[in-house]
C-alpha positions as CSV (number, residue, x, y, z in Angstrom):
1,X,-15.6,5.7,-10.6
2,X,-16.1,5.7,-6.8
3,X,-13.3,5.7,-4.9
4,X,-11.8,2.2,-3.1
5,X,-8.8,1.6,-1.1
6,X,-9.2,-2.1,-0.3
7,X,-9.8,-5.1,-2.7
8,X,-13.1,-6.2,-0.9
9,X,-14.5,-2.4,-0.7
10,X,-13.9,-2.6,-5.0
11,X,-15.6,-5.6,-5.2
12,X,-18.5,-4.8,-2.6
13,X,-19.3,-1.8,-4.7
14,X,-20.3,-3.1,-7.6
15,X,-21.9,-6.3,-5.7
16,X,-24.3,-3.3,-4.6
17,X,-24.3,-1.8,-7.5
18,X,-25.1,-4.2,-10.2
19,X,-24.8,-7.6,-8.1
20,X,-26.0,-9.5,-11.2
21,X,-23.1,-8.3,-13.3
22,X,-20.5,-11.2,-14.3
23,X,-17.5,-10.7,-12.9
24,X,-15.2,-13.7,-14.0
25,X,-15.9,-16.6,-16.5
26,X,-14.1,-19.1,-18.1
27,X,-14.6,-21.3,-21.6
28,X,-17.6,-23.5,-21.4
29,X,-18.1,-22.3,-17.6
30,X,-20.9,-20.6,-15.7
31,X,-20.4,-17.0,-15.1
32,X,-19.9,-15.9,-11.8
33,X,-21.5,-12.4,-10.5
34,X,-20.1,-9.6,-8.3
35,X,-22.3,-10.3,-5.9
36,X,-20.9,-13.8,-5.8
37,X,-17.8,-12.4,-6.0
38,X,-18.5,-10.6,-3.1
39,X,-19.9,-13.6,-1.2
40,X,-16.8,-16.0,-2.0
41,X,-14.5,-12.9,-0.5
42,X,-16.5,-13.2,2.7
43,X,-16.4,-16.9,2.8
44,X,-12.7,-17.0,2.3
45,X,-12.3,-14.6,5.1
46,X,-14.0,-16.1,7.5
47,X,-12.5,-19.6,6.7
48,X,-8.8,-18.0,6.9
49,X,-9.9,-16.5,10.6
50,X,-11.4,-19.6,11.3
51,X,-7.6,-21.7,10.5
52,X,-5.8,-18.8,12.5
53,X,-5.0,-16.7,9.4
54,X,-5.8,-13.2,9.5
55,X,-4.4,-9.5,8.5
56,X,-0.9,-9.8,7.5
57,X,-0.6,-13.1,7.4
58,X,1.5,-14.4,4.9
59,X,-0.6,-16.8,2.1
60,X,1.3,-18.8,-0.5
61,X,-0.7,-19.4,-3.7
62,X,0.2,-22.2,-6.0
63,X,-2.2,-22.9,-8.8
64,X,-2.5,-23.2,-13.0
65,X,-3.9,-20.2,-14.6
66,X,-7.7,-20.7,-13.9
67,X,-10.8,-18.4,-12.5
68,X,-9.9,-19.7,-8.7
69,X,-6.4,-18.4,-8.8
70,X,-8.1,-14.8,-9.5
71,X,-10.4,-14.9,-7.4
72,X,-8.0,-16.3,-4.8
73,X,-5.5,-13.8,-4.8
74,X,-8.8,-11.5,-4.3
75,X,-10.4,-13.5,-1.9
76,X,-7.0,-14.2,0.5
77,X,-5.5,-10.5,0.0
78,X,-9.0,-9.4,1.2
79,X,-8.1,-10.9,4.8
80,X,-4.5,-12.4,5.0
81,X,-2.1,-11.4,2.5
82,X,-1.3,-13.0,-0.8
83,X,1.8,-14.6,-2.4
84,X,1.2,-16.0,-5.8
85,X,4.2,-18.2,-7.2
86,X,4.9,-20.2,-10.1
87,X,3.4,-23.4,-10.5
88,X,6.2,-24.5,-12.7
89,X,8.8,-23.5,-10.0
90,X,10.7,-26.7,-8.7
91,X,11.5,-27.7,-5.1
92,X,14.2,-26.1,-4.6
93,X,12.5,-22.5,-5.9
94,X,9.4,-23.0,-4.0
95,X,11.5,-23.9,-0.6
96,X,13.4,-20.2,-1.2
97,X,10.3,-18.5,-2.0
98,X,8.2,-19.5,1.0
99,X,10.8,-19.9,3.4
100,X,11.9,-15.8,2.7
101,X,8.5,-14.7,3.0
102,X,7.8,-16.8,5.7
103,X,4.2,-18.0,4.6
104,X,2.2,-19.0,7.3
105,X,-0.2,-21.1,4.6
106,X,-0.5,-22.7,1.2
107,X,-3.1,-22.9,-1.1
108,X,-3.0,-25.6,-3.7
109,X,-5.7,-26.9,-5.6
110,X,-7.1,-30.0,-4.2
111,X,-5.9,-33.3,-5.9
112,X,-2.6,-31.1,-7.9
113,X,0.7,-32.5,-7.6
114,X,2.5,-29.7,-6.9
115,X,6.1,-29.8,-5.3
116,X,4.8,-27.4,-3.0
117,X,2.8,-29.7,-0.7
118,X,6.2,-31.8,0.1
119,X,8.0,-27.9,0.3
120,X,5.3,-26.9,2.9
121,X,5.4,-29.7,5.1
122,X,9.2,-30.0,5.2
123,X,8.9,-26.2,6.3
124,X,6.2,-26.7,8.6
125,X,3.7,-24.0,6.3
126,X,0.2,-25.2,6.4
127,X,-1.8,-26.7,3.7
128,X,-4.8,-25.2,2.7
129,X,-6.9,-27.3,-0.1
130,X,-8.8,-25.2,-2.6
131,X,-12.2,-27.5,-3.9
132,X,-13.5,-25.6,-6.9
133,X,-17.4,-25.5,-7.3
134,X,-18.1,-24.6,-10.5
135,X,-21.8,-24.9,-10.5
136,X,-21.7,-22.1,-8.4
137,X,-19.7,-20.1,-10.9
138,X,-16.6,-19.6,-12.7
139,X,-13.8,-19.2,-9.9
140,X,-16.4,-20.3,-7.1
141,X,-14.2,-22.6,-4.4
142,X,-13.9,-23.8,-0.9
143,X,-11.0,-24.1,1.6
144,X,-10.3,-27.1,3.9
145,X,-7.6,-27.2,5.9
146,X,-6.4,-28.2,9.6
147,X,-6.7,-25.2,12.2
148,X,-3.2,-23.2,13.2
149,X,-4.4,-23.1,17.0
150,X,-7.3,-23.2,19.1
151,X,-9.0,-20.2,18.5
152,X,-9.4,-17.2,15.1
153,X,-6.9,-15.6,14.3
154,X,-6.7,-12.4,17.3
155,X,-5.6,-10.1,13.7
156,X,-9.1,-11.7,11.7
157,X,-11.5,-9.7,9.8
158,X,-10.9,-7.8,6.0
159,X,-7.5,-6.4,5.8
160,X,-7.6,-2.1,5.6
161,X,-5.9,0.0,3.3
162,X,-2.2,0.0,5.2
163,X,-2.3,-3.7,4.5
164,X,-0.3,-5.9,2.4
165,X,-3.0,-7.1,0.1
166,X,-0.1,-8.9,-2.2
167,X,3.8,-9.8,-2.0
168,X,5.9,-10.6,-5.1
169,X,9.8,-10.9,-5.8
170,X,11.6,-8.6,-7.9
171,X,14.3,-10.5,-10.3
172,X,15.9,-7.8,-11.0
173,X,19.9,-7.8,-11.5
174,X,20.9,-9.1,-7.5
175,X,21.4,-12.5,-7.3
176,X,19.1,-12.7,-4.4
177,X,15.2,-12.0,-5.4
178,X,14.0,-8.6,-3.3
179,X,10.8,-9.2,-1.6
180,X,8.2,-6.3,-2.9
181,X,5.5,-5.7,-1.0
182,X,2.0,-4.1,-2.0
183,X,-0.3,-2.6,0.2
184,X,-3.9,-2.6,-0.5
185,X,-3.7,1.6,-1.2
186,X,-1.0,0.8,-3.9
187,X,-2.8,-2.3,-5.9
188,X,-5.8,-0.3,-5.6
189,X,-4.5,2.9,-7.0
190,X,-2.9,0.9,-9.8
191,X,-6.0,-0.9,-10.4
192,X,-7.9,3.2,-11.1
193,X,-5.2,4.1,-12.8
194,X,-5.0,1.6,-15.7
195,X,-9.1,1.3,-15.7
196,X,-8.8,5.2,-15.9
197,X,-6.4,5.1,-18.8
198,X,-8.2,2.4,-21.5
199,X,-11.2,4.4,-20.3
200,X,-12.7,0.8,-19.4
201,X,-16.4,0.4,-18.8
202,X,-18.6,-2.4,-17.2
203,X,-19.6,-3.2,-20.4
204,X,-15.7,-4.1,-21.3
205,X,-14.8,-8.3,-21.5
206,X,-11.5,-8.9,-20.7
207,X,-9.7,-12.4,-22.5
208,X,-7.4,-12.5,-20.0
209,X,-3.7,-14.5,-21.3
210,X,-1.5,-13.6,-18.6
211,X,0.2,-15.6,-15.9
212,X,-1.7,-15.1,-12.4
213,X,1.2,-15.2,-10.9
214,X,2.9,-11.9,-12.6
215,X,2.2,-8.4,-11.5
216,X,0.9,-7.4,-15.2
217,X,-1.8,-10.6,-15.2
218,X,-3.1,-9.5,-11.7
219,X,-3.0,-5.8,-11.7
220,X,-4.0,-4.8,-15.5
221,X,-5.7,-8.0,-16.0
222,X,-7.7,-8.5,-13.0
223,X,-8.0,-5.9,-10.6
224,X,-8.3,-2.9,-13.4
225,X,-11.3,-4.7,-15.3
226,X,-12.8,-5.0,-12.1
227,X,-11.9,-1.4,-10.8
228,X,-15.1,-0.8,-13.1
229,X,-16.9,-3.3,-12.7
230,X,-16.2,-5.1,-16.4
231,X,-15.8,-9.0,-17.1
232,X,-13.2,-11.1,-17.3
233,X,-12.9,-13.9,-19.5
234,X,-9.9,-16.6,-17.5
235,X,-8.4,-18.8,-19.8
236,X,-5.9,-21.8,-18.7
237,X,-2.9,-19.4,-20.1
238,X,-1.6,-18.3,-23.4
239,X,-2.1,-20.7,-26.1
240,X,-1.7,-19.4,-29.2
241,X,-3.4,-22.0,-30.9
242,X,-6.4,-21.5,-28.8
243,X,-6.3,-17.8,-28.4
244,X,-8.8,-17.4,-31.8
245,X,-11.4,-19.7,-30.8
246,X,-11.3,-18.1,-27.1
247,X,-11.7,-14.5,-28.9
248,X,-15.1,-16.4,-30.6
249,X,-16.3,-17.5,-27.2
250,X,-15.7,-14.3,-25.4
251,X,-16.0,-11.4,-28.3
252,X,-13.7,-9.5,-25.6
253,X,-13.4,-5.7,-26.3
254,X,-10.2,-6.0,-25.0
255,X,-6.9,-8.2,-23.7
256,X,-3.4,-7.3,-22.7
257,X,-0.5,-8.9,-23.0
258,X,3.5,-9.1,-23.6
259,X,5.0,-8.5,-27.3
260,X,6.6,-12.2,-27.6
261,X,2.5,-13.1,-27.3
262,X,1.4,-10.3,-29.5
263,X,3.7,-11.6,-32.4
264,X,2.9,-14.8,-31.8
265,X,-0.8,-14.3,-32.1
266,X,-0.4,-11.8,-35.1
267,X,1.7,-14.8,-36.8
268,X,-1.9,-16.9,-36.5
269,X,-3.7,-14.1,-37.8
270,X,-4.1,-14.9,-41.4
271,X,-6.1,-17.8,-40.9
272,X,-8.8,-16.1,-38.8
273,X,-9.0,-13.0,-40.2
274,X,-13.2,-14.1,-40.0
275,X,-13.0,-14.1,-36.0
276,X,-10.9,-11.1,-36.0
277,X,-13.5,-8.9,-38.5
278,X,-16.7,-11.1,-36.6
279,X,-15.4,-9.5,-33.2
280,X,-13.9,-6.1,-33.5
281,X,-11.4,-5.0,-30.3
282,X,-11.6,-1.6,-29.2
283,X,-8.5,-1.6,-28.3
284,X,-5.1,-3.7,-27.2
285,X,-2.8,-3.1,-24.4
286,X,0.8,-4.4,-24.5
287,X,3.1,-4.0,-21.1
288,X,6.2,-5.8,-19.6
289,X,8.6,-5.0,-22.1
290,X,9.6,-2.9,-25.3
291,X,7.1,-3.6,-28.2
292,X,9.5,-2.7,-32.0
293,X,7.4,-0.1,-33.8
294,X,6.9,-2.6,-36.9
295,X,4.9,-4.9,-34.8
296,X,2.6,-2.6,-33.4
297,X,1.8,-1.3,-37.4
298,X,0.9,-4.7,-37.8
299,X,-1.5,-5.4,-35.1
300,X,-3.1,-2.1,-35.8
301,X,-3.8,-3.2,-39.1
302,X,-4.4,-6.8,-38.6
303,X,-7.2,-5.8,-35.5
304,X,-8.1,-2.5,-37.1
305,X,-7.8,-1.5,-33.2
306,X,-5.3,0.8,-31.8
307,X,-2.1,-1.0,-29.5
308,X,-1.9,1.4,-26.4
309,X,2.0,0.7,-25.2
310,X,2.2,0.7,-21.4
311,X,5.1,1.0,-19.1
312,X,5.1,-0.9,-15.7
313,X,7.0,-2.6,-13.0
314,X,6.5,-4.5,-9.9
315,X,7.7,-2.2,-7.5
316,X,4.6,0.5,-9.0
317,X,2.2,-2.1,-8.5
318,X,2.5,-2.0,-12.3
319,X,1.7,0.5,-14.8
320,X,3.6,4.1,-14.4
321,X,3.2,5.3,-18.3
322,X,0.9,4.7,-20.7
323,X,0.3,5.7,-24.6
324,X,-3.3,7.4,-24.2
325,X,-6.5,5.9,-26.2
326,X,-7.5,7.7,-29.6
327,X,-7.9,10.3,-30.6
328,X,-5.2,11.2,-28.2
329,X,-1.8,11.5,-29.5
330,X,0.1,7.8,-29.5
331,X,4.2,7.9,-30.4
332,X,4.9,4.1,-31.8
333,X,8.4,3.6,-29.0
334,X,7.2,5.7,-27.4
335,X,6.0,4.3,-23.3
336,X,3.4,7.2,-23.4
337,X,3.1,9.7,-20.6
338,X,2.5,9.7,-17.1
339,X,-0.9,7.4,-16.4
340,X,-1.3,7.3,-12.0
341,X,2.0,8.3,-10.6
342,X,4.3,11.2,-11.1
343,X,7.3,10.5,-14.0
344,X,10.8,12.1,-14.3
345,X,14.2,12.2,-15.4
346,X,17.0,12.1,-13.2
347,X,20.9,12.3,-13.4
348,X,23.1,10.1,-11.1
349,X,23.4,13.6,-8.5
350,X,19.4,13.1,-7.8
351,X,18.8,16.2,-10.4
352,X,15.7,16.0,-12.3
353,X,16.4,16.7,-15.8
354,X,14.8,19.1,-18.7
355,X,12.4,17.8,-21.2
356,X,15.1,16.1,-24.4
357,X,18.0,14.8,-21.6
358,X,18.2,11.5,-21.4
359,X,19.1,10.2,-17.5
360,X,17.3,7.1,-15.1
361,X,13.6,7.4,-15.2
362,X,11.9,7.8,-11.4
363,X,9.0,7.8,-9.8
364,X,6.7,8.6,-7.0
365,X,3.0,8.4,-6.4
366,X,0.0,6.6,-4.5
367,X,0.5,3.1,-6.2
368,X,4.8,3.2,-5.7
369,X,5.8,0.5,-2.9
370,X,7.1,2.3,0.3
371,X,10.1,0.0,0.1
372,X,11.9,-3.4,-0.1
373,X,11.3,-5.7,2.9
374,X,13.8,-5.6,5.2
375,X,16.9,-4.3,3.0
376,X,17.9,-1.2,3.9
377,X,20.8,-1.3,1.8
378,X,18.6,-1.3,-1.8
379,X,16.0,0.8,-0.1
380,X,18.6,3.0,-0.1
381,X,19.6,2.7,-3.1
382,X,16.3,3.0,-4.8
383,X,14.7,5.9,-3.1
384,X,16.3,9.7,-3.6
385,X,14.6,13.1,-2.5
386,X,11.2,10.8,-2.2
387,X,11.2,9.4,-6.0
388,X,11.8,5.4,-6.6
389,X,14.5,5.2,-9.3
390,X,13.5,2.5,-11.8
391,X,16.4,1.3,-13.4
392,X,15.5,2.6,-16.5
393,X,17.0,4.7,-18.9
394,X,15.3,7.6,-21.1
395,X,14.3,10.7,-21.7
396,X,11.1,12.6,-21.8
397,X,10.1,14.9,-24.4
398,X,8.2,18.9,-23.7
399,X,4.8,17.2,-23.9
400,X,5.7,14.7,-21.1
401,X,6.1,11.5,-23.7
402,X,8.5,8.8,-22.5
403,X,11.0,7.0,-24.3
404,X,13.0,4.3,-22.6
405,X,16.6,3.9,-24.4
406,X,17.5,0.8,-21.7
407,X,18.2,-0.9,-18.7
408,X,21.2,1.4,-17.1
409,X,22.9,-1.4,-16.0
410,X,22.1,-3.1,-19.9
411,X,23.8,-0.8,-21.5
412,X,26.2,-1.8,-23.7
413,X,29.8,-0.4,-23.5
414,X,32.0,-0.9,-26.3
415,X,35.3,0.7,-25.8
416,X,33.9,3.6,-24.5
417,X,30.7,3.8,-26.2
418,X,27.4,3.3,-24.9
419,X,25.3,1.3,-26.9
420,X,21.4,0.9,-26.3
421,X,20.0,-2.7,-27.3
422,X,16.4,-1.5,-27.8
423,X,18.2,1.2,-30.9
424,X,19.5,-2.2,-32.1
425,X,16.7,-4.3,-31.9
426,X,14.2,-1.1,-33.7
427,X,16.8,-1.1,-36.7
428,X,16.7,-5.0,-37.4
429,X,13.4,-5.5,-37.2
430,X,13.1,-3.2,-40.0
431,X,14.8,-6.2,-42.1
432,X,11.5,-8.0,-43.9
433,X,12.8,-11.0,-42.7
434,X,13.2,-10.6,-39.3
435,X,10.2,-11.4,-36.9
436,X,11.5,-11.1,-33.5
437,X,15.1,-9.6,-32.0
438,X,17.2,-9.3,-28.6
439,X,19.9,-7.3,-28.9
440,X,22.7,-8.1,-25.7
441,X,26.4,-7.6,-24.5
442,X,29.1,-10.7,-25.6
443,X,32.7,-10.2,-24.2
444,X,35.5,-8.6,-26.1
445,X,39.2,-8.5,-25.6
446,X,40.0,-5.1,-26.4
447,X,36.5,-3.6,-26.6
448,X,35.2,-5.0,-23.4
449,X,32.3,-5.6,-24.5
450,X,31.0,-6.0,-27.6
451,X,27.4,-6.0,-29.4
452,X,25.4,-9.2,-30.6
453,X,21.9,-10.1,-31.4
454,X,19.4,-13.1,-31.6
455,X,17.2,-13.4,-34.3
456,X,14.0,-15.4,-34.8
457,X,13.5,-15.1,-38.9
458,X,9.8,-15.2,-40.4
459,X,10.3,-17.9,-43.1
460,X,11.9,-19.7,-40.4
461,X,10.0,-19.5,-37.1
462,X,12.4,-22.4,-35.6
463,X,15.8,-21.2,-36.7
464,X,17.6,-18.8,-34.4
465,X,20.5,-16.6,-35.6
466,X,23.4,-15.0,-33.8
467,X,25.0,-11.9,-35.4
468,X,27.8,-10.0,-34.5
469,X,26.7,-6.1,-35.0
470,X,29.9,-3.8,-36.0
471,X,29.5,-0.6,-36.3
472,X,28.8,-0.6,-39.8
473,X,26.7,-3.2,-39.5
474,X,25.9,-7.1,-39.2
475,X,29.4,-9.3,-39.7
476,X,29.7,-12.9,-38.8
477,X,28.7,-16.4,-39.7
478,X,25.0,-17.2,-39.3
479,X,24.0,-20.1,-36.6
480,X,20.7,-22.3,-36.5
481,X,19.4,-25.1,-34.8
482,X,21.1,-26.9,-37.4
483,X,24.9,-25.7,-37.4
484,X,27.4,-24.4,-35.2
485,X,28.9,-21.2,-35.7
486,X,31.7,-19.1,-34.9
């Protein structure tokens, strides 16, 4: 793989390389080819410079999952800087969002009756109209929108590897969203280093499920398929009642997504074992969160494919571990080993840790923001002796393998004792019953805290339980949709 270090160098390369390759489709669509990819990138650029928006610039993107919200976010970060949001936010979110990261423009899908228009104008953002053209290929589009001044933008042209190529927020556990910042260098390390680790190939099709709005959806799911030069396949979103006649239409090789969409799909399986055996996955990638051991046995056997367990996070531009492909070792709970940047152990002092201890999980390498924007305060709270500190609890084992035991500031403490939901969730979801878990902290007069768990039951997808977990086990009275409990 040739080395890139800006989103419009990536896509350029294979443009030159094999410009008739499809890059991005969609269901019933017309493929579109790198070296239209490559085109639209220019294009966009231009038309940003030509409405006063250039490098650093700060470009709000609202759209539904489609092919023109991935090739947007390419297309803008390639010569502004992009800020994909939520469509579903409301007013009030999408007035926070863009007023904090002081977006200079909007995209919105021409004809869309987004919130957002009536945010933008009230904030004095302007409004940039996105007109798909799909007969020129899936994700093909135009911008229309009233000039910022009287002349380009004096910062115009493609944005260089320093840049910001794309700016989420963190959730986290603040009550005020960090802004995270990703420079073209990170996103594009990120992008190698997942490629690198499923050992994609052009001849790789992506379905792509994910929300283009989330970190895992635009990093693993768009920019890593394209790191090589592979082909996407954008649907409107997960639907699991679509997701098998998507699978026909595509035949990926390939998709990622979170375990709450994993189950769901593997709960559809049964009745389309034919598309599953008719188009044979080499593989499946799972991210965002912990995936229970049981379900990953399933989906093995269900796609006769291995599940490759990844680790990620915003502020790494995404993946940081990985479980490696076959015939590599894989440890089911296990987040794999380091896959791009450097992993370790540390205690609260800033000590890295031996091999067996568990302590906060850190980081540091070429895809690893350089910091929050402007807050010093969690900057310094997140970087010690040059590693990014995660969060994240765990422990690595002599072979470098990762397993996360929780969030540190998750952890349960019940009188004294520290109790990790994921241990929780792995032993109920042993129960036959039991299809999905979350294990969480209720309050407790004496104990402080004290341990519960919801439950989503297999005979009885809509029913949700609430137990009480004891040491010794599961006490309590049962509550479903149907009757209170105590």
């Amino acid at each position: 793989m040739k080395k890139f270090t800006t989103l419009s160098e990536m896509i350029a390369i294979h443009a030159n390389a094999t410009p008739t390759a499809i890059a991005i489709t969609a269901p019933s669509a017309t493929p579109l080819s790198y070296l239209g990819l490559h085109q639209l990138i220019q294009k966009t650029v231009v038309s940003l410079n030509s409405f006063g928006i250039g490098r650093g610039d700060r470009v709000g993107i609202v759209m539904p999952n489609c092919p023109e919200m991935a090739t947007a976010f390419i297309a803008v970060a390639s010569g502004s800087t992009a800020a994909p949001l939520n469509m579903a936010y409301r007013a009030d979110e999408l007035e926070f969002y863009l007023a904090d990261l002081k977006a200079k423009a909007l995209v919105v899908a021409i004809g869309s009756e987004t919130p957002a228009r009536a945010v933008a104008a009230k904030l004095g953002i302007a409004i940039l109209e996105l007109t798909p053209t799909p007969e020129n290929g899936a994700g093909s589009f135009t911008l229309a929108g009233a000039s910022l001044s009287n002349s380009p933008a004096p910062n115009g042209g493609f944005a260089q590897s320093a840049d910001v190529a794309l700016i989420l927020h963190t959730s986290g556990t603040t009550s005020r969203p960090k802004i995270v910042p990703l420079s073209h260098t990170n996103v594009c390390a990120s992008a190698r280093n997942i490629s690198a680790t499923l050992n994609l190939q052009q001849s790789d099709r992506e379905l792509h499920v994910m929300p283009l709005f989330h970190i895992h959806g635009l990093i693993a799911g768009v920019l890593a398929p394209m790191a090589v030069g592979g082909q996407i396949f954008c649907t409107p979103g997960f639907n699991a009642l679509k997701f098998y006649a998507w699978m026909k239409e595509c035949k990926p090789t390939w998709y990622t997504a979170v375990p709450t969409m994993h189950q769901t799909i593997l709960s559809r399986a049964a009745g389309n074992m034919d598309i599953i055996q008719s188009n044979p996955l080499r593989f499946i990638r799972s991210s965002s969160s912990s995936m229970p051991t049981q379900v990953i046995g399933e989906l093995e056997k269900v796609f006769n494919a291995p599940l490759i367990e990844s680790y990620g996070m915003t502020e790494a531009a995404h993946q940081m571990a990985s479980n490696p492909l076959p015939p590599a070792k894989r440890i089911p709970g296990s987040v794999g080993i380091a896959a791009g940047p450097e992993v370790g152990v540390m205690d609260n002092e800033g000590n890295l840790l031996p091999s067996g201890v568990i302590g906060e999980v850190v980081i540091r390498g070429e895809n690893v923001t350089l910091g929050y924007e402007n807050n010093a305060k969690a900057n310094a709270e997140a970087f010690v002796n040059g590693w990014f500190r995660t969060g994240d609890q765990g422990s690595l084992t002599t072979d470098g393998y990762l397993t996360l035991t929780g969030r540190l500031k998750e952890i349960i403490n019940r009188g004294g004792e520290k109790i990790s939901p994921l241990e929780v969730d792995e032993v109920l979801m042993h129960h036959p019953s039991v299809m999905q878990v979350v294990t969480f902290a209720m309050p407790h007069d004496k104990l402080g805290e004290d341990v519960a768990a919801a439950v989503v039951l297999r005979v009885q997808e809509d029913d949700h339980i609430c137990w009480q977990v004891g040491q010794a086990g599961a006490t309590g009275r049962v509550a479903t949709k149907d009757s209170a409990a105590e």
